[in-house]
N, C-alpha and C positions, 0 to 999 in steps of 0.2 A: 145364604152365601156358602157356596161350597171351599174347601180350603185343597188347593191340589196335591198330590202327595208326590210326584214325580215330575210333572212338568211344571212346577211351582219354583217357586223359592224355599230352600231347604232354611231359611229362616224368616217363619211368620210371627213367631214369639214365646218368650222362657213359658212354659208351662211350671212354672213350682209348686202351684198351689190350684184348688181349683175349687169351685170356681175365683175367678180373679177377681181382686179387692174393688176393679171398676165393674164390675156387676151389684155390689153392694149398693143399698136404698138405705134412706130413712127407715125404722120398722115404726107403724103407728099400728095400734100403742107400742110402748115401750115393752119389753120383754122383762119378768123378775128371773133374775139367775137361779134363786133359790128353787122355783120349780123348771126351773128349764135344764137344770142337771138331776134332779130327781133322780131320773131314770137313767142317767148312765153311769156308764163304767167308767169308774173315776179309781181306779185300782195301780193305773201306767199310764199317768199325764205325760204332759210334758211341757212344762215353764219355758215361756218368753220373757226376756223383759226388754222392751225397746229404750233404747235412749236416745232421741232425737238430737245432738248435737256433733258437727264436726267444727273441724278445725280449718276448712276449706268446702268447697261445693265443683263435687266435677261435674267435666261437662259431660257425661254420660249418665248421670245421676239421677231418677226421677223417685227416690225413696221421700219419705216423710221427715227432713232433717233439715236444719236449718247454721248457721255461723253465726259469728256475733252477739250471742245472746246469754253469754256468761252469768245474768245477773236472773237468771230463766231457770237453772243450776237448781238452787236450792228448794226455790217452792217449788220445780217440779219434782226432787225426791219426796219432798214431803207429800204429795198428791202420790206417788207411788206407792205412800206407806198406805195412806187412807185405802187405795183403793186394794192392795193384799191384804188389807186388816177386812172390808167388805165380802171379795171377792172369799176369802176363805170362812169366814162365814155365813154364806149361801153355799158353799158345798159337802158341808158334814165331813164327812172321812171321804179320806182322799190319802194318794200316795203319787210324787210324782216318780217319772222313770227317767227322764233326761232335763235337762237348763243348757239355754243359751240365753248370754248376754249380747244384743247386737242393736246396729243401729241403723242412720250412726254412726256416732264412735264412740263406744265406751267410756275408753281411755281418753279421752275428751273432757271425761271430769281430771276433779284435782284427786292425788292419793285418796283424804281420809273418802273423801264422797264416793268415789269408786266401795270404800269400805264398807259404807253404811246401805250399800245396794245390796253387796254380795250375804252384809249383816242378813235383811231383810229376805232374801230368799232361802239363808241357809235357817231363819225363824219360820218357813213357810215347810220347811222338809224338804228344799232341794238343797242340801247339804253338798257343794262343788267334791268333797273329800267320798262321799259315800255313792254319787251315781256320775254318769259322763256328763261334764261340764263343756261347754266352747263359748270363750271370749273372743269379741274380734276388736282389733288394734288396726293402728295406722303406722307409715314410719312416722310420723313428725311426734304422736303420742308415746309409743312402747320404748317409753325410759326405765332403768331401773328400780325407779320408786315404785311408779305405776306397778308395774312387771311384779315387786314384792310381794305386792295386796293380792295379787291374782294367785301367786304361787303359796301364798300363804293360808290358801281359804280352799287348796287342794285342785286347783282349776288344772285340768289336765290337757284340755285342746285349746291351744291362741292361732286363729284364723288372722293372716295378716294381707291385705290389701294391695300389693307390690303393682300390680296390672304391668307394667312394664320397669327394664332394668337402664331404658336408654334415656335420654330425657327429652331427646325429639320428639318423642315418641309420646311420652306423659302431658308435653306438652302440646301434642295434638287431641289428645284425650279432655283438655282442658284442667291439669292437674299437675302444678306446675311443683317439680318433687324431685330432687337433686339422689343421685344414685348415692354417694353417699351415707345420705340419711336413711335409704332402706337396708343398705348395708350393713350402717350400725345399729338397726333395729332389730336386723337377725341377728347379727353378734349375742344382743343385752337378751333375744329370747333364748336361744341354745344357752346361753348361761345360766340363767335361770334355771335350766331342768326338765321344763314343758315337756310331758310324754308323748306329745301330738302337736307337729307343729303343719299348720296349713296355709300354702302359700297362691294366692289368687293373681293369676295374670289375665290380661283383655289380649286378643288377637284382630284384626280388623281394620287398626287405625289407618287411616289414607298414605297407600306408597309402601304399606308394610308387607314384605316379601316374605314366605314361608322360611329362607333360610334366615333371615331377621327377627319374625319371632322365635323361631328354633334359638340364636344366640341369649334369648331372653327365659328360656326353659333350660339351657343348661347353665345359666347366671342360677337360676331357681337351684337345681340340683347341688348348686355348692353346699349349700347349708343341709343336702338331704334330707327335705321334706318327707313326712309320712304321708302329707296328700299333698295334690294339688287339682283347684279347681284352674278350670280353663272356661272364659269365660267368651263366646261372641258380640263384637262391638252391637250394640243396637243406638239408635238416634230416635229416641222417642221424643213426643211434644211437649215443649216446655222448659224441656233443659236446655243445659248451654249449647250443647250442640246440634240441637231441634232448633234454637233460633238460629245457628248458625247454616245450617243444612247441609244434607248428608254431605257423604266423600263427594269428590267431585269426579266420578266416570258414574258409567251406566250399573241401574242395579244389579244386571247379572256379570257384568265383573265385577262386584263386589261381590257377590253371592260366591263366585270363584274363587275369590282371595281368602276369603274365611274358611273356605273348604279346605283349599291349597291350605293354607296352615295348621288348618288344624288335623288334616288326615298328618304331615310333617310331624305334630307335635305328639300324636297319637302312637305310631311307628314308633317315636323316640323313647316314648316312655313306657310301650309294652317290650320294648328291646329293654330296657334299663331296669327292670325289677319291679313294674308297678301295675295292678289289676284296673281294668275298665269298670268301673258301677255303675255308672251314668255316662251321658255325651261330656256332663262338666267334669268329674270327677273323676280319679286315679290315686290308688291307696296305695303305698308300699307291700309288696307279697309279705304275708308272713305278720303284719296288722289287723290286730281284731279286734273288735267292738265288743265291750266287755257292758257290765250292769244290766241291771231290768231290761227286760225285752221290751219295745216299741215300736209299734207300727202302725204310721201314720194314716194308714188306710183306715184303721179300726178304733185307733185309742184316741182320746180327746187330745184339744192343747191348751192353757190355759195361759192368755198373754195378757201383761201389767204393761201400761204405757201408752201412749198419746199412738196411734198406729201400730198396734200390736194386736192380732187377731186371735179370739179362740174360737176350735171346734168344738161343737158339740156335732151328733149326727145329724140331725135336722136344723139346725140354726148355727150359722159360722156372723161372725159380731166383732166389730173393733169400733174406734173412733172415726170420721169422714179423713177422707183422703185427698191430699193436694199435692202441688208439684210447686208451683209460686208460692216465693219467700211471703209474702204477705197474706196468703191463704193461710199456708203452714201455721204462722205468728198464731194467725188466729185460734187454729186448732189448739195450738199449745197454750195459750190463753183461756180458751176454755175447759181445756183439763186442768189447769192448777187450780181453777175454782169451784171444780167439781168438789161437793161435802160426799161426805161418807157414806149416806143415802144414798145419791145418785150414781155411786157407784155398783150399786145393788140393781142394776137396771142395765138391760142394754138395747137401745137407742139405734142400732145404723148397722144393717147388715143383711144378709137373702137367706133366706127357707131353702132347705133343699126337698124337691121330691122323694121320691122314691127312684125315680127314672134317673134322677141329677145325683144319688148315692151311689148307687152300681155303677156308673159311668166314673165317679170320684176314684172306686176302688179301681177299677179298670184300668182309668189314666196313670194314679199314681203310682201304680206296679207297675206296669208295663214299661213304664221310662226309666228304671232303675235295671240294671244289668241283670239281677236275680230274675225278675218278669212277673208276671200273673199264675199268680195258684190258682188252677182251674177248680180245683178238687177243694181247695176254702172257699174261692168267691162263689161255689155250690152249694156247701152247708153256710154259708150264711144269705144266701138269698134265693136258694130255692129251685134254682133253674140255672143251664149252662149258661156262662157267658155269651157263649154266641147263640143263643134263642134270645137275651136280652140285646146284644147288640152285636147283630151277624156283620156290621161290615168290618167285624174285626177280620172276616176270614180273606178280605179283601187285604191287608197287611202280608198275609202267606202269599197270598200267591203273585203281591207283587216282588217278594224277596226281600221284604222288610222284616218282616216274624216270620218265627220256625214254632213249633211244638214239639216240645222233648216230654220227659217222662210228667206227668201231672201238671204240665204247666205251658205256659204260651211268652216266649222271649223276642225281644230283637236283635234283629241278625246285625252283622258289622255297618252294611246299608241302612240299616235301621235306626242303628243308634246316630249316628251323624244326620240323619232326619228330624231328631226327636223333635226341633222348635216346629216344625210343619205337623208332626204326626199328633201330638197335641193340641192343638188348635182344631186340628180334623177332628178327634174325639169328641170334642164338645158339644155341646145339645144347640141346636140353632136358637132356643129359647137364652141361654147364654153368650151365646156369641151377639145378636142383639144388644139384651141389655149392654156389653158391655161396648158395643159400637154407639148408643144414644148415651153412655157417658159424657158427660161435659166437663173437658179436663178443668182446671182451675192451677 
């Protein structure tokens, strides 16, 4: 299946990760951690810790999280310890270089249990006070209490979930969230102190007009975020609004709407002081990323939790993956009664080639504003990128990528493509698996 780059839909799907967690199998046999990091650089991790609970289920949502299940809280921290008590012992010396806590919703738990997670990671060496920390919060959670434990344990970036500031509008989304309450959840954060605060809005929802989400970006601006992601509606299978079905006009007005806003919301915020990284992302000029260097192309990830993935180069591994409340149950059910053994073991995840790592590196620079180091992804694999995969030069000459000094970026066209240009990259051996997926 070929993915089009121009007479397509400029959105086929978020590339964040790659391969995507619906290409992961069963791995028979099970994999021992201890020798499967052996060999790598384990010098600039970078810690996940998933927490599978919210406080609501939007309908845009197809993460690995579940409601209702308060009493799920405890034995799952406690299968969190077993399994950083394991996982750090199949990998000797290690050092990570970043932590996020996400989910989820963190703040989801009650204070002390937020405590005893952050306990647990700052026992592992991602100390929130000594490398770049990001929690993400909700309004209905990010209370002051909460907010304490976070600011207390040095957490320096709170990602907060806003998606819209009107409530028609939330309420089309499937998330039903009174403006108010995200209001006072920026208040309780700027009090706090938070050196980064990141505030995530959705554009897309049915009937929403470019100057209507523009009203929802400068609702955001009040509080003067350091970032903010921008994120395109998607209607994937399974959620509330997959069973509900998309917007109601034609795909490609809709495909128009999300452009039309987000080119609006783009304009507004390189006019207001803030750099492009990515299609989602926009930093404040003058914000930099401090601690350990990491770079997801190269350095591993080490993820604690029920759908939490880590890399290594050749084997990427988490838990199975669901969308239905009652699949999820399941998953979580069988993580709390994972023993400390089988936590030394990983069970559910794809091998990458050699062909599927260069393309990893490929993809995952190239979507990020800085772009592809020709002149690394050469000393580290031997040959030009485009001898390994010439249709990149197909990206140039359609005015998607340029090549500047040592490197290969995407142009302004480019970036607003990323969910199509991403899906193109992928190896048709990928794209398969991950179409014979069977959601659940």
């Amino acid at each position: 299946m070929s993915v089009p780059l121009l007479d397509g839909s400029p959105y086929q799907g978020y590339q964040y990760a790659y391969p995507h967690k619906t290409a992961y199998r069963a791995l028979t046999p099970p994999v021992g951690l201890a020798d499967l990091w052996a060999e790598e650089d384990r010098s600039a991790l970078f810690l996940y810790i998933h927490i599978p609970f919210c406080e609501m289920r939007c309908g845009f949502c197809n993460l690995l999280s579940v409601t209702g299940a308060a009493e799920l809280a405890g034995p799952y921290i406690e299968a969190l310890e077993r399994q950083a008590m394991a996982v750090s012992g199949c990998l000797g010396d290690f050092r990570f270089a970043r932590f996020a806590l996400g989910g989820g919703t963190p703040t989801s738990l009650g204070a002390s249990q937020l405590d005893r997670v952050l306990a647990l990671a700052k026992s592992l060496g991602a100390d929130p006070a000594a490398i770049p920390t990001s929690v993400e919060v909700s309004p209905a959670s990010a209370d002051p209490e909460r907010l304490a434990v976070l600011k207390g344990y040095g957490v320096d970036r709170v990602s907060i979930g806003v998606e819209s500031f009107f409530e028609e509008e939330t309420k089309a989304l499937g998330r039903p969230q009174r403006r108010l309450e995200a209001e006072r959840a920026l208040d309780a954060i700027r009090a706090a102190g938070f050196p980064t605060l990141n505030i995530d809005l959705i554009y897309g929802t049915e009937g929403q007009s470019p100057a209507a989400f523009l009203k929802s970006v400068e609702a955001a601006l009040a509080w003067e975020p350091e970032e903010l992601y921008l994120y395109p509606l998607y209607v994937r299978p399974m959620t509330g609004l997959g069973k509900r079905g998309s917007p109601a006009f034609d795909a490609a007005g809709w495909d128009m709407q999300r452009l039309g806003c987000y080119r609006a919301a783009r304009e507004r915020l390189l006019a207001g002081g803030y750099a492009q990284l990515s299609m989602r992302m926009f930093r404040r000029l003058g914000e930099k990323e401090w601690g350990p260097v990491y770079r997801c192309q190269e350095d591993g990830m080490i993820g604690l939790g029920a759908g939490a993935r880590s890399y290594t180069q050749r084997l990427h591994y988490s838990t199975q993956y669901a969308v239905s409340r009652a699949d999820i149950l399941g998953i979580l059910n069988g993580y709390v009664e994972r023993s400390e053994t089988q936590f030394t073991r990983a069970d559910y995840g794809i091998y990458l080639s050699g062909e599927e790592r260069r393309r990893r590196f490929i993809l995952m620079s190239l979507l990020n504003a800085q772009g592809l180091s020709l002149s690394r992804y050469e000393a580290r694999y031997g040959a030009s990128a485009f001898v390994h995969l010439p249709r990149l030069r197909e990206l140039e000459r359609l005015g998607l990528a340029s090549i500047v000094t040592g490197g290969m970026r995407l142009t302004e066209a480019g970036l607003e493509r990323s969910d199509a240009i991403g899906p193109w990259l992928q190896s048709a051996a990928i794209r398969q698996r991950m179409e014979d997926y069977e959601w659940r």
